[in-house]
MARBA-3410 file (N, C-alpha, C, O; in Angstrom, 1 decimal):
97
106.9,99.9,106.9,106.9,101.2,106.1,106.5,100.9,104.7,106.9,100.1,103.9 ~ 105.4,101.9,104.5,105.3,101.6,102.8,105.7,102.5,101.9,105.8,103.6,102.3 ~ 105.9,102.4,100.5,106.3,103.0,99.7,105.6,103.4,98.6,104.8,102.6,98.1 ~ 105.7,104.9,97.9,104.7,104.9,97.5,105.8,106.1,96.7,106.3,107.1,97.2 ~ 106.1,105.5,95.4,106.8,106.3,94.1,106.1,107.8,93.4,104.9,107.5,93.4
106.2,109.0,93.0,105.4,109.9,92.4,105.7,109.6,90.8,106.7,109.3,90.2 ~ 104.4,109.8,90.5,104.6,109.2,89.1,104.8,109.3,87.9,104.4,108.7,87.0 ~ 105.9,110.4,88.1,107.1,111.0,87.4,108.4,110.6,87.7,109.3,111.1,87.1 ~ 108.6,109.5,88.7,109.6,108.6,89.4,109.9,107.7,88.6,111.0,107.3,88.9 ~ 109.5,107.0,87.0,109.9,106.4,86.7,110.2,107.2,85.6,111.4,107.0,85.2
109.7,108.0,85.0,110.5,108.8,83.7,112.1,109.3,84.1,113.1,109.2,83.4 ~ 111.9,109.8,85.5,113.3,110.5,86.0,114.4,109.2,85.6,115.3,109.2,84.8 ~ 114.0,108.0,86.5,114.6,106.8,86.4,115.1,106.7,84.8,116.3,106.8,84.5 ~ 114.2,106.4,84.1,114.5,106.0,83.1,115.3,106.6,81.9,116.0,106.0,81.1 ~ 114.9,108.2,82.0,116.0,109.0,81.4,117.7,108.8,81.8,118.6,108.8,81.0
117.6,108.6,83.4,119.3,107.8,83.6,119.9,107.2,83.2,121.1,107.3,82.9 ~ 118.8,105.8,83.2,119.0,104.6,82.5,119.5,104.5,81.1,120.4,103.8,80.5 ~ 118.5,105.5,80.6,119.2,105.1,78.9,120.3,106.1,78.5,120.9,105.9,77.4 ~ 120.5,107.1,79.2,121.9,107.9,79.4,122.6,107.1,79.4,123.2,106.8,78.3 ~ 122.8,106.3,81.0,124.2,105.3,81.1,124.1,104.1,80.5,125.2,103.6,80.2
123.1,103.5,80.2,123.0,102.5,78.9,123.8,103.3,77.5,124.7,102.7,76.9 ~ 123.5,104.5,77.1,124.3,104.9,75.9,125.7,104.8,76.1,126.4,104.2,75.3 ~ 126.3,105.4,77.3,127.5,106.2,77.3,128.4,104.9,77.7,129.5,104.8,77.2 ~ 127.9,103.7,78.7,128.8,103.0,79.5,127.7,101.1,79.0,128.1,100.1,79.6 ~ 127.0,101.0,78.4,126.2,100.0,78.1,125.6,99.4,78.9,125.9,100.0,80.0
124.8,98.4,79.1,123.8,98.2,79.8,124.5,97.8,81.3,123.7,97.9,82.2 ~ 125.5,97.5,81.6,126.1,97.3,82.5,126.4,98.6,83.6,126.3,98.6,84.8 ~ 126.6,99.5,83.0,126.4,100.8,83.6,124.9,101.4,84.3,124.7,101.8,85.5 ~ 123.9,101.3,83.2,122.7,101.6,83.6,121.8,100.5,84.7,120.9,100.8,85.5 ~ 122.4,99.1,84.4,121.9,98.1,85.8,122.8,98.7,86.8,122.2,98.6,87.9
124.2,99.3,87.0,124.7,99.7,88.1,124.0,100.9,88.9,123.9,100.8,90.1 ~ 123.7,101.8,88.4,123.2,103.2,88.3,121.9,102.6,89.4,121.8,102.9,90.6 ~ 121.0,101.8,88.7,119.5,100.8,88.9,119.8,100.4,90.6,119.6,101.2,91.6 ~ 120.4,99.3,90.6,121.0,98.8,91.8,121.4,99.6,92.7,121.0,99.4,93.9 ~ 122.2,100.8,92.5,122.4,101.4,93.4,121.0,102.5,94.2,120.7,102.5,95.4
120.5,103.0,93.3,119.5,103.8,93.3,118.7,102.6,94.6,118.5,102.8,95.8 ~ 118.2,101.1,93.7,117.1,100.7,95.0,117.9,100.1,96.4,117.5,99.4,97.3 ~ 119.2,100.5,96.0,119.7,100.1,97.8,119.4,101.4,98.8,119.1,101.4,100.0 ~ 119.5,102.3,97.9,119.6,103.3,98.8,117.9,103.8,99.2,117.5,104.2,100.3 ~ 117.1,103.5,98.0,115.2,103.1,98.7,115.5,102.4,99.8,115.0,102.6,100.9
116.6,101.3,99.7,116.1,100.1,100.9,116.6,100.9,101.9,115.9,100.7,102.9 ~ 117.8,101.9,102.2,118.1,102.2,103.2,116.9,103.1,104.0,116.6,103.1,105.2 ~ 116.4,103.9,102.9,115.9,104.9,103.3,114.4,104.0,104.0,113.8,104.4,105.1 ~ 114.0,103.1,103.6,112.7,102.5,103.8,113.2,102.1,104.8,112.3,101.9,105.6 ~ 114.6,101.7,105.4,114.5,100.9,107.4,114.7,101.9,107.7,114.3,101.9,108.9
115.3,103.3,107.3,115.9,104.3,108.9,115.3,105.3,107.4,116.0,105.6,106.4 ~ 113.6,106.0,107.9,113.6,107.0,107.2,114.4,108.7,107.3,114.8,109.6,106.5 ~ 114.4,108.6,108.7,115.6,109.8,109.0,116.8,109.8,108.9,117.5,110.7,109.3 ~ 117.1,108.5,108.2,118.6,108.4,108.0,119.5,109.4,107.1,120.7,109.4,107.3 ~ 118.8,110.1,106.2,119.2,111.2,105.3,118.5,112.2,105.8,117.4,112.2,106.4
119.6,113.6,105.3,119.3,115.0,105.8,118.1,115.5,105.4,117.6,114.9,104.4 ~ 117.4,116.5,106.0,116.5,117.1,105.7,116.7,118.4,104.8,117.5,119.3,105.2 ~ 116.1,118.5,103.9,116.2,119.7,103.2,114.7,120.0,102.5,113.8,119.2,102.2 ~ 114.9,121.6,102.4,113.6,122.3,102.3,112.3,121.8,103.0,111.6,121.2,102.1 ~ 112.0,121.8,103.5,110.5,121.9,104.8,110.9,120.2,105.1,112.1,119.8,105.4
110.3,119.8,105.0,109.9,118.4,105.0,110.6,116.9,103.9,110.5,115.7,104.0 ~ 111.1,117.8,102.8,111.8,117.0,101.9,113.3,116.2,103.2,113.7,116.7,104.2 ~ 113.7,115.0,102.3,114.7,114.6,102.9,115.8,114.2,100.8,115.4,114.3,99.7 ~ 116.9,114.0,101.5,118.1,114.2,100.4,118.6,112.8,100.6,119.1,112.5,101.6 ~ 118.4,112.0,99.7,119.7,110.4,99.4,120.0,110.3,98.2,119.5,109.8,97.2
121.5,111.0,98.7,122.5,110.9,97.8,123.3,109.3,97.3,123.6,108.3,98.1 ~ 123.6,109.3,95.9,124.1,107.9,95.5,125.3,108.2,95.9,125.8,109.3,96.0 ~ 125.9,107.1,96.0,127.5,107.1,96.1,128.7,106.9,95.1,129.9,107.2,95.2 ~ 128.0,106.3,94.0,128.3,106.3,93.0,128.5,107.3,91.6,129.3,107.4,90.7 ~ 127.2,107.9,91.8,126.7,108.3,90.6,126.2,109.3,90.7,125.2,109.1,91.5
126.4,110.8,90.3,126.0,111.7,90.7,124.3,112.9,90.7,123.8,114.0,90.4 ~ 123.8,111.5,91.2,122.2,111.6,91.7,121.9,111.8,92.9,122.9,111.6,93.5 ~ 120.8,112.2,93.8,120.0,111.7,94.3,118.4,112.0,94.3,117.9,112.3,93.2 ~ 117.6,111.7,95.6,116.4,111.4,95.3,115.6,112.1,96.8,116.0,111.9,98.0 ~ 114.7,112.6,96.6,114.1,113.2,97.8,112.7,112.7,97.5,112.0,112.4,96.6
112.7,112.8,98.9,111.2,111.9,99.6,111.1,112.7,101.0,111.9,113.4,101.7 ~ 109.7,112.1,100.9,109.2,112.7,102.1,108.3,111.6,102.9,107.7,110.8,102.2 ~ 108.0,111.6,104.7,107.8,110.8,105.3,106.1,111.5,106.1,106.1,112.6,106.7 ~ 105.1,110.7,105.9,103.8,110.8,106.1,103.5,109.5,107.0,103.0,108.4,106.6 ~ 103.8,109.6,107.8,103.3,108.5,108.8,103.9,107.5,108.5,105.1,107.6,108.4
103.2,106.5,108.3,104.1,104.6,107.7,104.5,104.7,106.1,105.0,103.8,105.4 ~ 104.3,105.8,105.8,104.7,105.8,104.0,105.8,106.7,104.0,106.0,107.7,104.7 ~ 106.4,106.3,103.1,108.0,106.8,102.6,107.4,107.5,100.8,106.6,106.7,100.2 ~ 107.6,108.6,100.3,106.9,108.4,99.5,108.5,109.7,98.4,108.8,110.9,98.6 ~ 108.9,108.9,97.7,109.6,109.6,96.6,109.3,110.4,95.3,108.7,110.0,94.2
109.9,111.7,95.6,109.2,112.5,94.7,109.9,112.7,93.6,109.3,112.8,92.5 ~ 110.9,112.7,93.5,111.6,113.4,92.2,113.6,112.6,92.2,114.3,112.9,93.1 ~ 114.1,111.9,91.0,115.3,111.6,91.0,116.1,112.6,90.3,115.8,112.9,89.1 ~ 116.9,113.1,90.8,117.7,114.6,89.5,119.3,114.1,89.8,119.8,113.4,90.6 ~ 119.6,114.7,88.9,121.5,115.1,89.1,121.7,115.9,89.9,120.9,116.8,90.1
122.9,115.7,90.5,123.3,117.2,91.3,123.3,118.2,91.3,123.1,119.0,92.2 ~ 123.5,118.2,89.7,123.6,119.8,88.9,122.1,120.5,88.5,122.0,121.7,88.2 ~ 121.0,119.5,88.6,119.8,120.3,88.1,119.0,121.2,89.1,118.9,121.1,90.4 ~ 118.4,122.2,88.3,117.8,123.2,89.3,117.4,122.8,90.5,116.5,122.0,90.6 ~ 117.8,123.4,91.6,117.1,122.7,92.9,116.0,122.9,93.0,115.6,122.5,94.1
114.8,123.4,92.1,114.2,123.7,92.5,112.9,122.6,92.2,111.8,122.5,92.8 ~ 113.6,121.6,90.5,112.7,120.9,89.9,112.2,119.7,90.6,113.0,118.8,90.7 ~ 110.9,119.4,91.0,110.5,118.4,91.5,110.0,118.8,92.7,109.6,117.8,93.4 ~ 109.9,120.2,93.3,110.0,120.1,94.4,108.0,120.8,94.7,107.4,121.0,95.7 ~ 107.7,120.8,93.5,106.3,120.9,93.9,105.7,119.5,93.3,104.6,119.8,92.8
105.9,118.6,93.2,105.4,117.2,92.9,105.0,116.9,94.4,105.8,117.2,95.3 ~ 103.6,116.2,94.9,102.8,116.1,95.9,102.5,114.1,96.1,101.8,113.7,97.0
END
């Protein structure tokens, strides 16, 4: 399976990062990190392993941290569109291609 990030995937990232770098120090923000690419790795062996939401989007929620990350599955590619908080409009990210 390949992967293939949208490339607005790292700003989302990164705004986390320096959130929980502010509030909890760098220790917080590598936890946040870590968790986030276990759950790519989950999603990259068992892509249907997370629910489906709105058409074709899928939902992987962190366990930790109240994010997740929706992607969508095109043949051998896994391809992530958008990382948000729980709380942000459902709606943002969801025309990113």
């Amino acid at each position: 399976m390949n992967l293939i990030y949208h490339r607005s995937v790292q700003s989302d990232v990164s705004a986390v990062l320096d959130y929980y770098d502010e509030i909890g120090g760098p220790g917080l923000g590598d936890a946040f990190f870590d968790e986030f690419m276990a759950h790519v790795a989950l999603a990259l062996e068992n892509p249907t392993r997370f629910h489906p939401v709105e058409g074709d989007f899928r939902r992987a929620n962190l366990d930790r941290f109240p994010y997740h990350f929706l992607y969508r599955i095109h043949g051998e590619t896994l391809r992530i569109l958008v990382v948000r908080h729980h709380h942000r409009d459902p709606s943002y990210g969801l025309k990113r291609r």
